[in-house]
C-alpha positions as a printed Julia matrix, in Angstrom:
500×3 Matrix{Float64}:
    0.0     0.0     0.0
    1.43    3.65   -1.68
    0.66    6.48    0.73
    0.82   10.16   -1.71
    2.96   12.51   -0.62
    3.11   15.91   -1.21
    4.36   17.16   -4.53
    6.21   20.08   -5.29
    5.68   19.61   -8.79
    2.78   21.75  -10.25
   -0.95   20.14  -11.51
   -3.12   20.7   -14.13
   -6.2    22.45  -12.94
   -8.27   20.89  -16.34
  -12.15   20.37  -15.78
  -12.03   22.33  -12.62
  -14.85   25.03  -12.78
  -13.0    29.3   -12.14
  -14.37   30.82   -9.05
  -15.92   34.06   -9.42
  -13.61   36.97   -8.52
  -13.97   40.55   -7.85
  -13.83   43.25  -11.0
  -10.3    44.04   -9.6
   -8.47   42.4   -12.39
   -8.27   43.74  -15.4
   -8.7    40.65  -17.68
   -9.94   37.14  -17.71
   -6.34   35.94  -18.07
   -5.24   37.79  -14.43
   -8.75   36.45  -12.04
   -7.96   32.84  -14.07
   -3.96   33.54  -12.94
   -5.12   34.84   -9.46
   -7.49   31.8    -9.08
   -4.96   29.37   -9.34
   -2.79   30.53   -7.17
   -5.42   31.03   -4.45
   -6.42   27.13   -5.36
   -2.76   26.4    -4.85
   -1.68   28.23   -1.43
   -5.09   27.4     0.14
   -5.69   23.31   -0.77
   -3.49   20.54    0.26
   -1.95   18.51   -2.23
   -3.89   15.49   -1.76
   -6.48   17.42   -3.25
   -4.43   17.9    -6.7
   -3.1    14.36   -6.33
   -3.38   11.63   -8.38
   -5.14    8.29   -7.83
   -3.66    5.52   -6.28
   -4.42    3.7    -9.18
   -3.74    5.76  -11.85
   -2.17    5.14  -15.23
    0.95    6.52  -16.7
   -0.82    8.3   -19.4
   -1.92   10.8   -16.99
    0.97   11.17  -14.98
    2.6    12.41  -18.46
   -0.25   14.88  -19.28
    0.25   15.96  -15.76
    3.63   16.81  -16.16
    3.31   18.71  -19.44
    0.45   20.53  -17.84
    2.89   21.8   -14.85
    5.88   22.74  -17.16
    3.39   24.95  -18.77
    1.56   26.26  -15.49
    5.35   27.06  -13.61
    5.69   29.39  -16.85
    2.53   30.96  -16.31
    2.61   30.82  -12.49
    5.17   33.02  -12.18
    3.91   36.15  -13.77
    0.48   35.6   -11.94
    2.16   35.77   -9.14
    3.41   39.11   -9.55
    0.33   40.44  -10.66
   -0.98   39.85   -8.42
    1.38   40.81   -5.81
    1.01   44.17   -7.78
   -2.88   44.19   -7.5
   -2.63   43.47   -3.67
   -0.06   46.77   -3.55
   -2.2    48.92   -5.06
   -5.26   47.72   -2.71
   -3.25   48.41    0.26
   -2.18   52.0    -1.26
   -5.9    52.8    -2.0
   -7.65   51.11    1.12
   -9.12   53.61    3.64
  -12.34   53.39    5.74
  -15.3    52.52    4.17
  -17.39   55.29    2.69
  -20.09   55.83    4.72
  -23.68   54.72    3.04
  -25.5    57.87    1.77
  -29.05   57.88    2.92
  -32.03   60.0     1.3
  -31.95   63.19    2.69
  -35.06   63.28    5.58
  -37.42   66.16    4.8
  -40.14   67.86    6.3
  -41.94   68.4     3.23
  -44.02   66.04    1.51
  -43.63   64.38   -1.8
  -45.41   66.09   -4.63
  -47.72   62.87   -4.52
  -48.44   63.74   -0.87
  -48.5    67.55   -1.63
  -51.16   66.83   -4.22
  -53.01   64.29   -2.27
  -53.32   66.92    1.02
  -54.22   69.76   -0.96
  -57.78   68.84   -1.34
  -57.88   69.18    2.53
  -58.61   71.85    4.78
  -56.75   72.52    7.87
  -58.56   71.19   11.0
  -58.4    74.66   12.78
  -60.33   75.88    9.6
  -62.24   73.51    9.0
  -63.99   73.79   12.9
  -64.05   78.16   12.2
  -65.93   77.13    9.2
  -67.98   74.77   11.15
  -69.0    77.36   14.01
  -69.33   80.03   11.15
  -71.99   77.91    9.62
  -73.93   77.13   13.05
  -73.83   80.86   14.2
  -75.34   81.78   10.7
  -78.53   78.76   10.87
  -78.96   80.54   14.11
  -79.61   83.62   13.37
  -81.46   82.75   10.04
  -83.66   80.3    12.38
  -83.94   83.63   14.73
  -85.04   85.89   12.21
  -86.55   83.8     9.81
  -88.56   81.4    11.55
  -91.19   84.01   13.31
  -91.45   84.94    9.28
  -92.23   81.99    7.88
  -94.82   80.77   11.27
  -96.47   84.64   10.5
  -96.32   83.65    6.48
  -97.56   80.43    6.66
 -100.73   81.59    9.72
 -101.58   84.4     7.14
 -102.12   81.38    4.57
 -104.3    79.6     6.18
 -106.5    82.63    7.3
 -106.51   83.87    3.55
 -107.66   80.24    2.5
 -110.17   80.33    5.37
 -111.21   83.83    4.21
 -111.4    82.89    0.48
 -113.11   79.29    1.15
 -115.7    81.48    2.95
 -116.15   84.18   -0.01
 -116.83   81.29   -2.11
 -119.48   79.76   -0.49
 -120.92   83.34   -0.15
 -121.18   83.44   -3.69
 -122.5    80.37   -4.39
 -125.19   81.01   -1.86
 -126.3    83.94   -2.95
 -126.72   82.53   -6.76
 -129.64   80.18   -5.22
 -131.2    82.75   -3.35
 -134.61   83.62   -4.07
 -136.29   86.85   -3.04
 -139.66   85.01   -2.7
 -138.15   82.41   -0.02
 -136.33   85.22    2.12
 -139.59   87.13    2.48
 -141.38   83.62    3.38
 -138.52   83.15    5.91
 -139.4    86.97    7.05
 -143.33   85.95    7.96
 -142.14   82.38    9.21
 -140.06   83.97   12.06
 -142.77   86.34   12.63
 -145.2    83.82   13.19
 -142.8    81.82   15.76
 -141.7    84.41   17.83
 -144.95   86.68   18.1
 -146.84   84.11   20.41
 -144.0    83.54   23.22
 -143.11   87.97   22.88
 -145.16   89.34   26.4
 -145.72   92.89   27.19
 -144.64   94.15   30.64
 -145.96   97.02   32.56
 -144.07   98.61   35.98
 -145.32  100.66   38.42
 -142.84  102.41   40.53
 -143.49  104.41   43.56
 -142.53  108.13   43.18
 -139.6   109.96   45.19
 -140.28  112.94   46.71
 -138.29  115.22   44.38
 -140.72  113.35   41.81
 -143.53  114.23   43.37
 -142.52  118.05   43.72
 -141.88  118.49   40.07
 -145.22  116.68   39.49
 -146.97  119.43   41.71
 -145.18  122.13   39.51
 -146.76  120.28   36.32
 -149.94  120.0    38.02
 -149.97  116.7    38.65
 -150.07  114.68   41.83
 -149.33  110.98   42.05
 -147.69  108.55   43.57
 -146.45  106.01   41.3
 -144.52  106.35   37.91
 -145.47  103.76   34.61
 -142.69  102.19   32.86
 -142.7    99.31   30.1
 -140.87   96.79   28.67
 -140.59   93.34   26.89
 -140.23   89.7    28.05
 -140.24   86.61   26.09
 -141.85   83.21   28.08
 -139.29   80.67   28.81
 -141.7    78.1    30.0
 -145.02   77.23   29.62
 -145.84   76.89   32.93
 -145.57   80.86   33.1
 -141.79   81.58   33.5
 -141.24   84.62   31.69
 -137.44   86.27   31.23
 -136.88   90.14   31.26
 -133.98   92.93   32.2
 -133.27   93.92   35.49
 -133.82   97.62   35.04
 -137.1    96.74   33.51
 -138.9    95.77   36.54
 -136.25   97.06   39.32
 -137.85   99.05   41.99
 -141.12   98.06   40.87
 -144.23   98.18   43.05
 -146.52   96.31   40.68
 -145.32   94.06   37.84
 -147.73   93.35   35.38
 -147.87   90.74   31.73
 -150.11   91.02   28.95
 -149.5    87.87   26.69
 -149.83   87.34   22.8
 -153.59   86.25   23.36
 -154.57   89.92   25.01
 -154.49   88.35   28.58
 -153.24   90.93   31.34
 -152.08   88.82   34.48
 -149.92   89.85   37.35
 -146.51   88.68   37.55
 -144.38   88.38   41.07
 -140.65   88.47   41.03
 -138.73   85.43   40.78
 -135.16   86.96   40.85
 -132.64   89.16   39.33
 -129.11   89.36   38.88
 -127.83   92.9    38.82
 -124.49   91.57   37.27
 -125.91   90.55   33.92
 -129.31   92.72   34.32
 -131.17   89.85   34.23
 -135.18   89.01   35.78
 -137.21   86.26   35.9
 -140.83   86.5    36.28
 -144.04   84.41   37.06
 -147.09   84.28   35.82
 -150.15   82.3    37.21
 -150.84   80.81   33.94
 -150.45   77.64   31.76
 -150.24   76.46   27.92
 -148.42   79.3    27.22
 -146.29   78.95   24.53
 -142.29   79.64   25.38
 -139.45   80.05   22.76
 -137.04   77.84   21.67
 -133.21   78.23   22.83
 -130.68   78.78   20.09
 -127.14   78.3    20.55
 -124.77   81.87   20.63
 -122.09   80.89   20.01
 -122.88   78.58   17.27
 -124.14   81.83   15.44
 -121.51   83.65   13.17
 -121.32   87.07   12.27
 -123.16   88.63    9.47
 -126.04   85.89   10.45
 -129.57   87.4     9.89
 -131.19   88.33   13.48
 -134.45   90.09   14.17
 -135.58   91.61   17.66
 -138.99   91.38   19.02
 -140.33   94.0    21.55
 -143.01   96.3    22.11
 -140.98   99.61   21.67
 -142.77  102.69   22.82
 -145.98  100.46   23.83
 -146.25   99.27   20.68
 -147.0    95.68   20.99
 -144.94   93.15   19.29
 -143.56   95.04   17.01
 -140.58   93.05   15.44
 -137.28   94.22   13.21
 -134.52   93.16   11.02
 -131.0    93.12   11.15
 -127.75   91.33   10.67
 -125.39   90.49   13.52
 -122.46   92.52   13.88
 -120.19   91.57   16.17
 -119.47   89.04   19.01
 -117.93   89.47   22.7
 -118.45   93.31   23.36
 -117.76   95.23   26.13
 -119.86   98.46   25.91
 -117.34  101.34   27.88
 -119.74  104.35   27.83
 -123.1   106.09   26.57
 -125.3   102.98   27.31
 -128.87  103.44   27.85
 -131.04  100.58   29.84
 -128.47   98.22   30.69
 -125.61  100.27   32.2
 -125.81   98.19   35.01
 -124.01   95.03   33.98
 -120.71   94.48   34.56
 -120.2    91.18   33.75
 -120.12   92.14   29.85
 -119.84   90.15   27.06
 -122.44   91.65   24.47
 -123.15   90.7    20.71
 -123.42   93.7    19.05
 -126.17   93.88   16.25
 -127.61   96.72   13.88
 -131.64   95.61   14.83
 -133.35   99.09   15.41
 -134.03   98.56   19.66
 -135.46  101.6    21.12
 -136.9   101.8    24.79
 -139.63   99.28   25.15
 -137.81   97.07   23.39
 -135.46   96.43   26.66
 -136.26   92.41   27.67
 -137.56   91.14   24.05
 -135.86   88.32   22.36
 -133.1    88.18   19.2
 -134.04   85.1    17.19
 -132.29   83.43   14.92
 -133.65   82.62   11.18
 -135.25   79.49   12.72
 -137.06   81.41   15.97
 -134.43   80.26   18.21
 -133.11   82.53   21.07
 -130.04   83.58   20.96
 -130.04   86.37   23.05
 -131.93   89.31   25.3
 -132.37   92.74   23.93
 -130.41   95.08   26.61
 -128.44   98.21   25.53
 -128.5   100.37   22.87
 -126.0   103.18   22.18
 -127.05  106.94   22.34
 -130.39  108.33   23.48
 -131.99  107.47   19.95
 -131.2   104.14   17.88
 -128.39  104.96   15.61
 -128.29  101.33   14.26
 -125.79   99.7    16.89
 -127.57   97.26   19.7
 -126.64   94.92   22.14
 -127.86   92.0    23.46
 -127.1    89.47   25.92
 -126.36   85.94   24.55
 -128.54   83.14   25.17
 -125.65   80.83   26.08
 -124.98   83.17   29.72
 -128.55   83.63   29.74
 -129.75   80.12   30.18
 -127.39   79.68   33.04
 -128.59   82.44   34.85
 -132.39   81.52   34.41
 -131.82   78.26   35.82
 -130.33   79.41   38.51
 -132.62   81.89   39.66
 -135.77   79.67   38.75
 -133.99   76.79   41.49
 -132.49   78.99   43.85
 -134.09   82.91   43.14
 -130.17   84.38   43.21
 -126.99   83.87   41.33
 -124.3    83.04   43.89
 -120.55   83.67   41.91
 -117.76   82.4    42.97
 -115.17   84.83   44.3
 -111.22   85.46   43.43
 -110.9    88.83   45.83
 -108.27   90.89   43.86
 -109.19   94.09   41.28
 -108.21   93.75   37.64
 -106.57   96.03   34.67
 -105.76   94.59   30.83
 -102.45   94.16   30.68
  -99.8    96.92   29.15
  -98.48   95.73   25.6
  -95.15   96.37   27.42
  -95.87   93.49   29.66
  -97.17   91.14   27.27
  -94.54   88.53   26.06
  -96.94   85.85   24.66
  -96.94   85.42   20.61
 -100.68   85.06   20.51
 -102.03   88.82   21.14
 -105.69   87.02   21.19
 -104.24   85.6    24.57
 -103.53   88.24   27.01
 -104.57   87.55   30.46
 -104.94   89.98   33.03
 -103.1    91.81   35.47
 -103.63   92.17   39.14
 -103.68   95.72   40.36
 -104.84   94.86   43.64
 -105.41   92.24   46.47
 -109.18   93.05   48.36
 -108.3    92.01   52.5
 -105.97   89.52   53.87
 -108.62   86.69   54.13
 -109.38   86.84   50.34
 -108.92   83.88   48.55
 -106.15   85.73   46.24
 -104.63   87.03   49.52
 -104.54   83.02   51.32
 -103.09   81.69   47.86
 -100.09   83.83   47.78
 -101.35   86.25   44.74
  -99.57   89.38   44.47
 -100.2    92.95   42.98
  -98.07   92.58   39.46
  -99.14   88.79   38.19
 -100.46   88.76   34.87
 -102.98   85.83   34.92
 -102.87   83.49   31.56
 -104.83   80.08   32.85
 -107.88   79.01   34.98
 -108.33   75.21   34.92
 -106.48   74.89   31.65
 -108.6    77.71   30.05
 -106.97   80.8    28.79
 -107.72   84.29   29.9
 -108.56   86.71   26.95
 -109.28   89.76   29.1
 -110.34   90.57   32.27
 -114.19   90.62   31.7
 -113.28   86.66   30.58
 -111.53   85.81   33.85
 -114.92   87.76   35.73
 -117.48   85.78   34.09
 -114.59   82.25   34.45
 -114.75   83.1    38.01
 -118.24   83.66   38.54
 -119.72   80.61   36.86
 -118.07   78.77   39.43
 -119.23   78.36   42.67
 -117.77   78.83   46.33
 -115.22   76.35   47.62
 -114.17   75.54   43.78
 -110.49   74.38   43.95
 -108.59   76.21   41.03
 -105.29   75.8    39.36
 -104.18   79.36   38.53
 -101.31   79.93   35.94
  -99.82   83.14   36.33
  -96.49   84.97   35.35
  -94.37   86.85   38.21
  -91.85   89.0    36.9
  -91.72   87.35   33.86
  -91.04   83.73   35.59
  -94.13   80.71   35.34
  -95.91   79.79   38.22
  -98.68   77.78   39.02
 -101.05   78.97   42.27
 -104.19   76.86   43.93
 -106.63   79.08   44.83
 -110.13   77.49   46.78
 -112.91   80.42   45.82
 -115.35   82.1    48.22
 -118.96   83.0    47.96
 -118.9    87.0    46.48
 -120.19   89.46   48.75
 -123.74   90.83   47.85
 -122.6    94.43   48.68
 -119.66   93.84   45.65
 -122.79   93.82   43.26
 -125.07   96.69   44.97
């Protein structure tokens, strides 16, 4: 057995694949030259050996391969050598690795991208801009358009009733309006009584009598009625029969009873009578406020003792309060009038207003001026119903009581949006054991509410108040220096000196 030993002789290198090498030789031949020698220096020679078995034909290739490598090895070596010089020469620390310059701009991609943007300080300044303007164009314009679209629906109301105006008056015929005329006539005539007073005579009377040469006792005044009932209730004014000494009735038929005194109510100048008397015929009630203005209306009375004697009109106007110049009914304070253009002269004080069906709708009591001058009031049938029944059960009209004195309230003071709606104000508390005075009410509040109901004026809140009866609980909503409260308040029974 041969054990190889190291040869100093050079090998061939055929069929053995170059290494890569670095671009610091100039040509192929040097990295091939610089390959070989780094093959040689780092390999044993039992790599570049032979086999153990090899032939002699290779041995002599080998050895004409190494004479011509030794040639060649030579000036690889040097160039190497060279190369390696000039490395050394040129070798210094590493350049350092440039890196993009960081900026603090952006790209023109981002640029372009962020442009569309707005800044977010700007963009919330916009924001609040945008707020603060649908404020103010809610503030200003809103009241507008409420006011714009309210006026729309009262013009559609207002043309919706011109049209059916029109039309109306295309079917009317002349020959039915003067049947209608006799048919009311012939209604109303039979329940329309005549009423005579006799009142005794004061002594300053009685001395301008003497001076006239006369000398009595008592003085005659007239008026109307209209029977409510046929068992002889009979409905009049006050100030027809107040004072009276004798009361008495002559009906439709010619009939001239007596009548005694049932009750009267000073507040609304309201009487009810009685009559010893049956089948009489009464009226029919209409319904007031069912009636609209510009409704026809005629009045029934027996004006300067002129039995019966009935005229026409239309109705004017609803909830008056008559303020001065009133004739036969200045007594009432409780006012709430409808106001129509039926010619009512004395006499005609206690007749009915009918309706075109001979329905009652109210009592003739006030007319304006000392002659008629075509404006009339009467009271409705709606208040006057309650008060009848009450003095046929009890013979008075018990109100209830609030204890304070009223004004209408200053436009200053008013803050509501609906001017219909006012309320009223409280000037003044009446004693410290009023029922305004236990609840708390004080001289300023403006009130809006009773029970839910709203207060138009201050004859509304009188007539509220005095349809209800003592010991009525109330829930009162008020205003106190502009704040919202709500007030009980338990009512008392008024005073009969309050209405005196």
């Amino acid at each position: 057995m041969r054990t190889d030993k190291p040869s100093d002789e050079p090998m061939s290198l055929d069929g053995i694949t170059p290494i890569p090498v670095p671009s610091v030789f100039s040509s192929d031949k040097d990295a091939e030259a610089a390959m070989l020698n780094a093959a040689k220096d780092g390999m044993g020679t039992e790599w570049f050996g032979s086999a153990e078995n090899g032939d002699s034909e290779n041995r002599d290739t080998q050895d004409h391969g190494a004479l011509n490598s030794s040639r060649s090895d030579s000036a690889s070596r040097e160039l190497l050598s060279a190369n390696l010089r000039q490395d050394e020469k040129s070798e210094g620390p590493p350049p350092p690795i440039s890196k993009p310059p960081v900026s603090d701009r952006c790209s023109d991609s981002d640029r372009n991208q962020n442009a569309g943007q707005p800044h977010p300080i700007l963009q919330s300044l916009t924001l609040l801009a945008t707020m603060a303007l649908m404020l103010l164009l809610a503030r200003y314009s809103v009241p507008h358009i409420v006011e714009e679209i309210r006026y729309a629906w009262h013009r559609g109301e207002m043309r919706a009733e011109n049209e059916t105006g029109v039309e109306g008056l295309r079917n009317v015929s002349l020959d039915s309006l003067s049947r209608a005329y006799e048919m009311v006539t012939s209604a109303v005539g039979p329940t329309v009584v005549h009423i005579d007073v006799e009142r005794s005579v004061s002594e300053e009377d009685r001395n301008l009598q003497r001076l006239l040469g006369e000398d009595s006792y008592t003085l005659s005044d007239q008026g109307s009625g209209v029977v409510i009932d046929k068992d002889g209730y009979i409905l009049t004014n006050r100030h027809v029969i107040a004072d009276g000494i004798a009361i008495s009735v002559t009906l439709s038929d010619g009939r001239r009873l007596p009548a005694a005194l049932v009750g009267s109510d000073m507040p609304t100048d309201l009487a009810v009578l009685k009559v010893d008397a049956d089948g009489l015929i009464p009226i029919a009630w209409g319904d007031s406020d069912a009636l609209r203005v510009g409704s026809p209306v005629w009045a029934v009375g027996s004006p300067f003792g002129l039995d019966r004697t009935i005229t026409f009109g239309i109705l004017s106007g609803k909830h008056r309060v008559v303020r001065a110049g009133v004739q036969h009914g200045s007594s009432a304070r409780y006012q709430d009038f409808m106001q129509s253009d039926v010619a009512v002269n004395p006499g005609n004080s206690g007749g009915p207003l009918v309706d075109a069906r001979g329905r009652l709708i109210g009592i003739n009591t006030a007319i304006v001026g000392d002659t008629y001058q075509g404006v009339s009031f009467s009271i409705p049938s709606n208040v006057t119903r309650q008060i009848y029944d009450r003095i046929r059960e009890t013979g008075k009209v018990e109100r209830g009581w609030l204890g304070v004195l009223l004004s209408e309230v200053p436009d200053s003071m008013h803050r509501g949006d609906d001017l219909r709606v006012r309320g009223a104000l409280i000037s003044g508390v009446t004693g410290e054991d009023s029922p305004a005075a236990i609840a708390g009410l004080e001289i300023g509040d403006i009130l809006l509410k009773i029970d839910g109901v709203r207060v138009s004026d201050v004859g509304h809140l009188m007539r509220l108040i005095a349809n209800l009866g003592q010991g009525t609980l109330l829930n009162v909503e008020l205003t106190r220096d502009g704040e919202p409260m709500t007030v009980e308040v338990r009512l008392k029974k008024r005073p009969d000196n309050l209405d005196r």
